[in-house]
N, C-alpha and C positions, 0 to 999 in steps of 0.2 A: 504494500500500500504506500504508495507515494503523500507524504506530508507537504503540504505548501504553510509559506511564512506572511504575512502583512502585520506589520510593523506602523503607527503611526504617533509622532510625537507633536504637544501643541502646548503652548502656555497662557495660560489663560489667569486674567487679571483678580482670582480670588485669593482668599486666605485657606490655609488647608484643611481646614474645618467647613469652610462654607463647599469646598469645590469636595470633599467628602459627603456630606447633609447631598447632595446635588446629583451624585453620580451612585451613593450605596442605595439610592430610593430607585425602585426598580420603574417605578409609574413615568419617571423621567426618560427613560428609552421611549415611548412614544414620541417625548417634544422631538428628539432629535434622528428619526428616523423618517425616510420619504415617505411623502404621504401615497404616493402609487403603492406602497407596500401593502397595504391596509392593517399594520402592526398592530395587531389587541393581544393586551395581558388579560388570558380567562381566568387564571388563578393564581394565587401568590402564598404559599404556607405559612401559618406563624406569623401572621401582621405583614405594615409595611416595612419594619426594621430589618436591615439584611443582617442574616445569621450564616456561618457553618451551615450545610444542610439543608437551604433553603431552597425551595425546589420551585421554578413560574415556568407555569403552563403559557403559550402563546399561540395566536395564528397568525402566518405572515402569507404574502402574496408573493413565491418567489419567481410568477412568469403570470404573463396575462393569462386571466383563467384560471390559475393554478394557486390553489392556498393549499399547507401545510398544516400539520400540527408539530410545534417544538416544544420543548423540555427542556430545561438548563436544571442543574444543580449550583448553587452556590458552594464552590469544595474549599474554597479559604478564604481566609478575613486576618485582616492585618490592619486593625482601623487607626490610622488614618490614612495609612500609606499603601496598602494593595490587596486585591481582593480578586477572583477569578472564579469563573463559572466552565463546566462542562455540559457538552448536551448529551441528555440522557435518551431524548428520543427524538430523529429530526429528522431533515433531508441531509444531512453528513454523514459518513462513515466514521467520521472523529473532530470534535471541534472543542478548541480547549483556550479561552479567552484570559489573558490577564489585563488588568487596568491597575499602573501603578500611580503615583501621586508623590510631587517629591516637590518643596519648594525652594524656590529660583528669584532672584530679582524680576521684580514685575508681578509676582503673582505665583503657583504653581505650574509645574510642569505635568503635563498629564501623557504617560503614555499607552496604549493599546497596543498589545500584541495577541496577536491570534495566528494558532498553528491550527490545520483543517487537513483532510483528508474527504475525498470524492469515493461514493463507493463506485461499482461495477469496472475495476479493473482501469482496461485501455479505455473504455467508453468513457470512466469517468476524468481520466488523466485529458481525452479529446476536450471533454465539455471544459474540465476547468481552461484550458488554454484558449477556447471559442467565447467563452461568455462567465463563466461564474469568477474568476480571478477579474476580470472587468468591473464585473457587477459589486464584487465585494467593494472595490477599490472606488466604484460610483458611491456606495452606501457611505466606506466613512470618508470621502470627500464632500458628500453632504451634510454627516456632521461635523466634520471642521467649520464649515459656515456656519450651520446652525448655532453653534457655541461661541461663533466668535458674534454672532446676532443679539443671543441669548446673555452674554458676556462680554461688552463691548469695551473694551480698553481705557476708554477715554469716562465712563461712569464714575470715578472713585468709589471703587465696590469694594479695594481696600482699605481706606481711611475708614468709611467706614460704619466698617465692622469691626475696627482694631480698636 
């Protein structure tokens, strides 16, 4: 099984509390996902507090036509600094998300890495090289914007809150 990498690094103008509060609430993946997706969380275990263990059920749109049902597990928590979920049940063969959080002049650094696996062999090694490595790389280049929309530099988001 072939593993693919996407890596994305962004700094965005909070304090590491606030850009924690921001990113461990699962409900906030809808602001920052394309709306063609039609991303709904059905279910979230255990409140909205991310824990170890927590398990959000979703359905996404990952082609016209085509929705899904996904599964993430929350497998670690490191609060305030990194946190990572696996899918338990999806369209991947293996997908394994970290989101760390470190802070930088100007604000936090946030980064995303996600290692993924395509099932069905050579079919799936074809598709990710035709459209899904595309598609991933459309998704978080939309939430780059979104966050820099959502978190606009020039607010004093850090003053404050300090």
């Amino acid at each position: 099984m072939k593993v693919y990498q996407l890596k994305r690094t962004q700094v965005l103008p909070l304090t590491l509390a606030q850009a924690w509060e921001f990113f461990a609430t699962p409900r906030n993946l809808e602001k920052i996902t394309p709306g063609r997706q039609r991303f709904t969380i059905l279910s979230i275990s255990g409140g909205e507090k991310m824990y170890a263990g927590q398990i959000i059920c979703y359905r996404i749109r990952i082609f016209p036509l085509i929705e899904v049902y996904w599964t993430t597990e929350i497998t670690h928590v490191h609060e305030p600094f990194y946190f990572a979920d696996d899918q338990r049940f999806g369209p991947y063969a293996m997908w394994h998300h970290q989101h760390r959080f470190k802070e930088v002049p100007g604000g936090v650094e946030m980064t995303d890495e996600v290692h993924y696996a395509i099932p069905l062999g050579f079919i799936g090694r074809l598709a990710n090289a035709l459209f899904v490595a595309r598609e991933l790389k459309t998704i978080f280049d939309y939430r780059y914007i979104a966050l820099e929309k959502h978190f606009p530099t020039g607010d004093d988001t850090i003053r404050k809150s300090a």
